[in-house]
N, C-alpha and C positions, 0 to 999 in steps of 0.2 A: 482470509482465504488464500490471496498471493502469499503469505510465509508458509502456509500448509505445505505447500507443493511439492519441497524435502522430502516430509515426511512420506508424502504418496510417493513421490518415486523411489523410496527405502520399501514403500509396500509394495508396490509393485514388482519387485525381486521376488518377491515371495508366495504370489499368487494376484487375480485381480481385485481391484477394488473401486468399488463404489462409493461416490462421493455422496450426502445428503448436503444440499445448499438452498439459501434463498434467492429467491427471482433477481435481488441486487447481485450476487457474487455469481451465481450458475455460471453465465458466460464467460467469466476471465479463465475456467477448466476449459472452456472450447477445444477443439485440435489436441489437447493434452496426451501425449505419448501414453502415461503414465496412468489417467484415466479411463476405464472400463466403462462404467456408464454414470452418469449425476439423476439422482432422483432429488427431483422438485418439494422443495417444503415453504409452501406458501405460510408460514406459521400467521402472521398478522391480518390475512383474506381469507384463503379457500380452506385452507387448514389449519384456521384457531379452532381451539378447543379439544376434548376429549377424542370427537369424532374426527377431525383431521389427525390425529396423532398416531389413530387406530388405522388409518388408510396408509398412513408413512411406515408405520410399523410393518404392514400386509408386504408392502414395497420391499422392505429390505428383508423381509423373511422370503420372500420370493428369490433371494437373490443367494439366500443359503450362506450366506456369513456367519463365521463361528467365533469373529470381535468385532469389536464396536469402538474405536478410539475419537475418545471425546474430546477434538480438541476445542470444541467450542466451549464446552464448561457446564454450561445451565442446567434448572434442575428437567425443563423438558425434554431435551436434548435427551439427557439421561434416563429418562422414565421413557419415550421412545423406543432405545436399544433393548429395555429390560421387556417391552410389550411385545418387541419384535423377537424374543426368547432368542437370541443373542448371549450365546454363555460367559464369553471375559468381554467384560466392558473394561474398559482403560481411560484412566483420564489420571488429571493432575489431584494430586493431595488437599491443595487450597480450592478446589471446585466446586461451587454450589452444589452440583451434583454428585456428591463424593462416594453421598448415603448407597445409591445404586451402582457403583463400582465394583468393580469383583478385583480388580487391582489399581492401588494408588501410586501414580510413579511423584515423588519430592520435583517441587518445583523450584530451580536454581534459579536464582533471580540475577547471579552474577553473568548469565550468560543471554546472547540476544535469543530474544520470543521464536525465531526460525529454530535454532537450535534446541530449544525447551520441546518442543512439537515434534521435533523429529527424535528426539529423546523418549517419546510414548511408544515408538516402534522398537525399544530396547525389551531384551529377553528378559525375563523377572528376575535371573540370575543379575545380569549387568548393571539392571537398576538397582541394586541391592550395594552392589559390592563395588565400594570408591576403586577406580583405577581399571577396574577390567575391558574398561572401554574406551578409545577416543572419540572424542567429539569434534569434526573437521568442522574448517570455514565453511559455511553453505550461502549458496545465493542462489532466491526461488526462481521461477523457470516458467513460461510463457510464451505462444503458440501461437501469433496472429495468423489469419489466415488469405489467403491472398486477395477475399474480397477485402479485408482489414486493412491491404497496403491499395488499393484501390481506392477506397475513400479517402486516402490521406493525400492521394495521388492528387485526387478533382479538388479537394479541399486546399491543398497547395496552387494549386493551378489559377483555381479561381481568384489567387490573390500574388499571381505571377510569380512567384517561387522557382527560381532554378534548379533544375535537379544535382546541383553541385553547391549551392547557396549553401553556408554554415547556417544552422539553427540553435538558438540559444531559447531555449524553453523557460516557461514559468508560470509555477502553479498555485496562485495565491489562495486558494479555498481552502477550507474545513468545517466541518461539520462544530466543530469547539471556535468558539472566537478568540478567544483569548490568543490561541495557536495562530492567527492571522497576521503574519509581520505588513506592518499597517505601510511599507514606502516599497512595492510592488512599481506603482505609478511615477516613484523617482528612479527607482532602478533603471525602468526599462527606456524612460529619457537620457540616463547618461549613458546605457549603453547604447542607445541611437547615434547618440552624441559621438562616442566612440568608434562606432564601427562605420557609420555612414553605409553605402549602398554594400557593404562587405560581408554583410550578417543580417538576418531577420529575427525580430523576437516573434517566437510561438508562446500565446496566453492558452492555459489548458485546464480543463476542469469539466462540471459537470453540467447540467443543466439550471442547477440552482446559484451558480458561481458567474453566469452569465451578465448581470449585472455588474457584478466584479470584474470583471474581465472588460467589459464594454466603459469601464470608467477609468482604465489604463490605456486600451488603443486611443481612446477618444483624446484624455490629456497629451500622447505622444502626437497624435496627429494635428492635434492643434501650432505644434510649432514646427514639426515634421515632414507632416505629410503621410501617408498611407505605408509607417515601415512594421506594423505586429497584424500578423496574422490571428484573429482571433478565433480560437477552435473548442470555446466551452460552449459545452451541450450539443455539439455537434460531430464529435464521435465518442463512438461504444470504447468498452474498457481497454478491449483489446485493440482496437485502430490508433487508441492515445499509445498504446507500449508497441503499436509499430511506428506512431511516428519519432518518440522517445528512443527510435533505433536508428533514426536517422539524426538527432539532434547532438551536437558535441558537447552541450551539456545541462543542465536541466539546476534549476534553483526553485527551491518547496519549501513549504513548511510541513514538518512532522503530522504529515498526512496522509491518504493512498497515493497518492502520485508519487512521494519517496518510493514505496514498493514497488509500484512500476517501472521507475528506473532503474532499481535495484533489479529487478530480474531483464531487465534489457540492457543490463552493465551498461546504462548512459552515466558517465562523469557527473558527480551530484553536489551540491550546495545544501544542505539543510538546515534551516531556521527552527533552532530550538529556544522558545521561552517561557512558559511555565512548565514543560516537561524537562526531562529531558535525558541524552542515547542510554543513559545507564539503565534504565526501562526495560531496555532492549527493544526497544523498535529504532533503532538508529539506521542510515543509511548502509547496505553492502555491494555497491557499486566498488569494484577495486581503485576507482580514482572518485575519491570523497574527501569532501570538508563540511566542518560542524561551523557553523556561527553560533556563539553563545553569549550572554550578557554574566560574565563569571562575577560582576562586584556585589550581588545584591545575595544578603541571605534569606530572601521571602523566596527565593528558587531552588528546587521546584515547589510547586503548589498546592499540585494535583496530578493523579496519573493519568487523567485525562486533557486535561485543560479546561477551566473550569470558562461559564458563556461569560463571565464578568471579571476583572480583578479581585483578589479578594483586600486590599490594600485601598484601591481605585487608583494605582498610579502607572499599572501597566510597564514598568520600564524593563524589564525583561526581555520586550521589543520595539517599543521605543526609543530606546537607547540606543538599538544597532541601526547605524546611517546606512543609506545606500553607498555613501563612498566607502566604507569600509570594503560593501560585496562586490561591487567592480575589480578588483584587483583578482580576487579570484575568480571569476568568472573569465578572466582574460591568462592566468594559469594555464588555460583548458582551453582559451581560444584566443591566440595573438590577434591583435586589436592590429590595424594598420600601423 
């Protein structure tokens, strides 16, 4: 949904538009300039099934849309747009949904996933015919809103945060394990180490990351002392990309938190290992670095990240030390 965003503000020049989203993405459109309205598609509760699909359908026929751009893919998605008699549906060539399409735009794979997406709002002419079009840098775009810097406000406070304190963020979760660079917990000791009372680490993630995140502050504190603010599951999507507006630089793994930095241009670090940027989900923060384990030919893997090794030896990110990620992290924020 964060790489979408392009695409909507490309449509939005051109009339309004309505997003369809789930309960997890709905809110990071919040505030959205570019956004007209989000209608709610609870597809795995309220709206599985035929009969939810026929209520989403009624939704966006109410809304008199005359396309339907599929960037999500799926064959529901697609059978959706066509019940809601929706005349050009648009999606990608490769799409599960392709059957219900009224136009197939080619999906380049040499270019990042922001740019593929915002390439479905090109005229049938443009996508046809190499060269009549440029494709700019894009970097998605996000709306916190003031109660969003609010909470980050008390959430800081509560853990005495200067409002001039440097923050060095980090966001050890994913949904894929394998994508989890396992030395999170050494990183954030030698940047303790390094910065002393100069810098705070902010741990960031979701609710499920909590755990994770409570077995880093905990190891720093134990020779420390109270220096990582820890903020998983403890703000919305949008409060984590306001406080990633305040942070000088943000180290992730190939996850959403990459995107949220990316659309709040925080200075990024990203840990790629069994994927990896050619994907195009890579960081577009204007000050980024990739960390990568180039020796091994089992990489990439998977274009997900698969929950296991498929080797069992994981070095992909095992391999990368924390001392390697120090040095850049301090690129971005002079260490004492």
């Amino acid at each position: 949904m964060i790489l979408t965003t392009p695409l909507i503000e490309r449509l939005a020049e051109e009339g309004p538009v309505h997003v369809v989203a789930t309960p997890a993405n709905a809110g990071i459109l919040a505030n959205h300039p570019a956004v007209t309205s989000v209608i709610l598609f609870d597809k795995r509760r309220a709206d599985s099934g035929i009969g939810g699909m026929r209520r989403i359908a009624r939704a966006i026929r109410a809304t008199g849309a005359t396309r339907a751009f599929l960037a999500q893919g799926s064959v529901r998605t697609a059978a959706v747009a066509w019940l809601a008699g929706v005349p050009h549906r648009i999606g990608f060539a490769t799409s599960p949904g392709r059957v219900l399409y009224t136009r197939r735009v080619a999906l380049d794979r040499s270019l990042h996933h922001a740019q593929r997406l915002w390439q479905l709002g090109s005229t049938p002419r443009a996508s046809r015919d190499v060269g009549t079009e440029t494709i700019p840098a894009l970097r998605p775009s996000l709306f916190p809103s003031a109660t969003d810097e609010s909470h980050v406000r008390a959430l800081l406070q509560e853990y005495d945060v200067g409002d001039r304190e440097p923050l060095i963020a980090l966001a050890p979760g994913s949904v894929w394990a394998t994508k989890r660079w396992p030395s999170y917990d050494a990183l954030a000791a030698q940047l303790v180490e390094a910065y002393g009372s100069t810098a705070r680490i902010v741990v960031l993630g979701g609710s499920d990351d909590r755990e994770l995140a409570t077995s880093i502050s905990s190891a720093v504190e134990a020779a420390h002392g109270p220096r990582v603010v820890n903020a998983a599951g403890r703000l919305s999507l949008l409060a984590s990309a306001a406080l990633l507006r305040r942070a000088r630089v943000m180290v992730t793994n190939d996850s959403a938190p990459l995107h949220l930095a990316s659309a709040m241009n925080t200075p990024t670090i990203a840990m790629f290992g069994p994927t990896i940027p050619a994907f195009g989900f890579g960081p577009l923060a204007e000050r980024r670095r990739v960390v990568e384990e180039f020796s091994l030919a089992c990489r990439p893997c998977d274009a997900h990240g698969p929950q296991r090794c498929p080797l069992g030896h994981w070095q992909c990110m095992r391999n990368i030390s924390a001392e390697r990620v120090v040095p850049l992290v301090r690129e971005f924020v002079p260490s004492r």
